[in-house]
N, C-alpha and C positions, 0 to 999 in steps of 0.2 A: 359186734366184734367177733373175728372170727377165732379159734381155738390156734392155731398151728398153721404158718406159712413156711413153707422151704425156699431157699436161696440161693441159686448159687451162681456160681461168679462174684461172689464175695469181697471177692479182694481184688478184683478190678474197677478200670475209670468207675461204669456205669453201675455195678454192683455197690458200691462205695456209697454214692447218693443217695441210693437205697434203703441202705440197711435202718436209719432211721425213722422214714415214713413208713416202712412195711411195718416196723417194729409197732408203732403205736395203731394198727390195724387187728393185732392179733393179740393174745394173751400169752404163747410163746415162739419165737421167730428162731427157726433154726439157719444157721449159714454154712455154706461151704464153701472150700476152694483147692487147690492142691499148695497154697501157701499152709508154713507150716502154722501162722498163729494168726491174730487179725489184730490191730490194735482198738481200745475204746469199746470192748468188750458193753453193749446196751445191758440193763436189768434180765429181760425177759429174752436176751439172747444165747443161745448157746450152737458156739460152734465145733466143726468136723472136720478134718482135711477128709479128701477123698476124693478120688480118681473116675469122673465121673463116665470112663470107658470100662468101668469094673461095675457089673449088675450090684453083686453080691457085697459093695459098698454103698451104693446108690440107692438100694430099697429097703434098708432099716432107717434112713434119714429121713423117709418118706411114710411111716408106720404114723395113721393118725394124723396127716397132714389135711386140710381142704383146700390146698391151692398150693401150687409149685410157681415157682416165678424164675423163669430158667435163662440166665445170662452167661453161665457155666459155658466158654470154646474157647477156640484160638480166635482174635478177635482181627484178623491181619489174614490176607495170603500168606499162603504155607506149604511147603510140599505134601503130595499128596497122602503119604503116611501118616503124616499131624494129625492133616484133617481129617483123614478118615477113624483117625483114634478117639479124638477131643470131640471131632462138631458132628461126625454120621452116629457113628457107635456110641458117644456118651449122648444124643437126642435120641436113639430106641432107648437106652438103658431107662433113661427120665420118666415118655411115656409108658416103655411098659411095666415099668417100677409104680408110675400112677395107679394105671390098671388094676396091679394084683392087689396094689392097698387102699382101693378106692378113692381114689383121689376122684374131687369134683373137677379139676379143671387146670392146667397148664397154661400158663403166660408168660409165650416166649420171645424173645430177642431174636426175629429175623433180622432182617439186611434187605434194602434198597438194592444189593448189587445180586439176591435173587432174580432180579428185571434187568440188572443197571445197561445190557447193551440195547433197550429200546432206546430210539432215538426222545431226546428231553424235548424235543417241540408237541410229543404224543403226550397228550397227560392220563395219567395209569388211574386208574380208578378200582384196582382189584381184580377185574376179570381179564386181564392181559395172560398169555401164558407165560410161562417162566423163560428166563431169555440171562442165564446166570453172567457174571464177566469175570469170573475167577474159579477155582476150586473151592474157596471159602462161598463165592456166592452160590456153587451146585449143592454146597453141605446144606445151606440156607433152606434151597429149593428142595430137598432130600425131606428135611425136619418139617416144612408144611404139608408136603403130602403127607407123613404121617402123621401128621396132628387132625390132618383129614380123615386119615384111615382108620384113626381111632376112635372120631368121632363115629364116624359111619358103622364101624365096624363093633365098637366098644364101648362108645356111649362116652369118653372122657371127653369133656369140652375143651377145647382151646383158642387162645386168641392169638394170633402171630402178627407182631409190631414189627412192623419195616421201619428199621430205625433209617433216617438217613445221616443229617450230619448233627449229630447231640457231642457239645459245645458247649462252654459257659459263656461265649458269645460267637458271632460267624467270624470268621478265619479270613474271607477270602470271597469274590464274585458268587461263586457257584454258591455257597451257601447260605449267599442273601433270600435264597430262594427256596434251601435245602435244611436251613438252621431245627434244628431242636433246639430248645433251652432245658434246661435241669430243672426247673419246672415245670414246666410241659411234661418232661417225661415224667415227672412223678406224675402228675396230672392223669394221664394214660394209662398209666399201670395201677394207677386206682382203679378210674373208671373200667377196665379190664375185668379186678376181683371184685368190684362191687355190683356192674352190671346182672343184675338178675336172671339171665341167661346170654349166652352166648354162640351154641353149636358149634362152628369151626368159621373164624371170622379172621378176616386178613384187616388190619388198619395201619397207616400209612403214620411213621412218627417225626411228624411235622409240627412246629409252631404253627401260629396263624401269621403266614407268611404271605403278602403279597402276591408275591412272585410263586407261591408252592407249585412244583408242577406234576401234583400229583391230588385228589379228590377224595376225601372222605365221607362222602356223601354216604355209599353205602355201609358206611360204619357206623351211622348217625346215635341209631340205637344205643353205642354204650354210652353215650354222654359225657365224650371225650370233648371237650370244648379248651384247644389251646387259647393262653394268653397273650405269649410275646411275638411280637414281630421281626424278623429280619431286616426290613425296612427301615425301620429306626438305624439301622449300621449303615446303610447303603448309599447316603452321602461321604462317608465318609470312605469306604470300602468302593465305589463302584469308578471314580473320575481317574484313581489311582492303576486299576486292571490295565491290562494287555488286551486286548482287542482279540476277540473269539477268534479261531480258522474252523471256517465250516466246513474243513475236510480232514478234520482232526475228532477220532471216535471219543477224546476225552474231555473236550468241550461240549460235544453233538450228544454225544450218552450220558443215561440217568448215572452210571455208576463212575464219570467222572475219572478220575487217573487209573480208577480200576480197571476201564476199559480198556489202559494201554500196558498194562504192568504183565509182565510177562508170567506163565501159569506157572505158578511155584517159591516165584519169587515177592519178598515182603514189598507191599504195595507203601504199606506206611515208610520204610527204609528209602522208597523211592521218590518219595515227597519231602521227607527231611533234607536229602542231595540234592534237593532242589531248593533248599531255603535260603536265603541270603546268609551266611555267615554273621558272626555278631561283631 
């Protein structure tokens, strides 16, 4: 068990799932978020609000820590201001907040939409270059080179999950093939802080999905082994879709609506307008 895990994004979707598994990994699990309280406060938890584009909040939460597990941004397109506050500037503040307090190792929340305008018939396997489809995907792209650069440079380990579509189940065609489950992602983010080393490792956050169109092969080492399938939806999700257009970048691209949402503008807001009304 380790001493002291940091947190944050807290009080978002993904962070939420979380805070329970990490909790019974550690002996005390600190969280944050810029909400001002969390509800369901754990034993061995104790939280922070804090502004994670502010160093000089960022690196007392981090005093004594072995692992940082960083879900802390704007989770959505955003103008470029946001992002550059929330998801460039609060990912230096994280790793170099690691650094100064020795932190062993960061494990962070990328995005599929780091890649997402590679065409989805390419299946990515890690060494594609970066090919962002948003602002929010270049912050993505921004955070793993310095997770690189601090390995190389500084010695703190990182592992960057390319989350794609994490779901309590898939939505929709594309994530028959793109699904996380809430499982899985706990799953991953174990195996992330328990893997025995790591250097600077990109791994792909997929269920065991038929259809995945992406390879984790090179990730093998941490012993990420998803359980659920997309597949299991996919009778029921796939007869009901609209028929792909192969000359539509949001069909054709990994990053899916993100490839057509305009720079700035919330991608999620753009898919909601598009729901069927209830």
């Amino acid at each position: 068990m380790l001493k002291k895990i940091v947190l944050t994004g807290a009080a978002g979707n993904l962070g939420s799932v979380l805070r329970k598994p990490l909790a019974e990994m550690c002996e005390t699990l600190v969280t944050t978020d810029i909400a001002d309280t969390l509800t369901g406060i754990l034993p061995n938890e104790t939280y922070t609000k804090a502004d994670l584009g502010q160093l000089d909040q960022v690196e007392p939460l981090l005093q004594g820590a072995d692992m940082v597990v960083h879900f802390g941004a704007i989770g959505d397109e955003a103008p470029w201001d946001q992002i550059l506050h929330s998801n460039i500037v609060g990912a230096y503040t994280i790793w170099e907040a690691a650094y100064r307090q020795g932190v062993r190792r960061v494990v962070y929340a990328s995005s599929i939409h780091a890649v997402g305008m590679h065409a989805k018939s390419d299946c990515l396997d890690g060494l594609e270059r970066h090919r962002p489809d948003t602002y929010y995907g270049l912050s993505k792209c921004f955070a793993e080179d310095l997770a690189s650069l601090y390995w190389d440079k500084r010695g703190v380990e990182s592992v960057c999950m390319r989350i794609y579509s994490c779901q309590p189940e898939p939505a929709n065609a594309r994530a028959v093939g793109s699904w996380l489950s809430y499982d899985d992602l706990t799953r991953m983010v174990r195996s992330a802080i328990t893997s025995p080393t790591t250097g600077f490792t990109i791994v792909w956050g997929v269920s065991n999905n038929d259809r995945a169109p992406v390879s984790n092969a090179r990730a093998s080492f941490l012993g990420y082994r998803p359980q659920d399938n997309g597949e299991d939806y996919a009778g029921a999700i796939l007869p009901k879709a609209d028929p792909m257009d192969p000359q539509n970048p949001e069909d054709m691209c990994h990053g899916g609506p993100f490839a057509v949402v305009p720079l700035g503008e919330s991608g999620v807001e753009m898919i909601k307008a598009r729901s069927p009304k209830p």
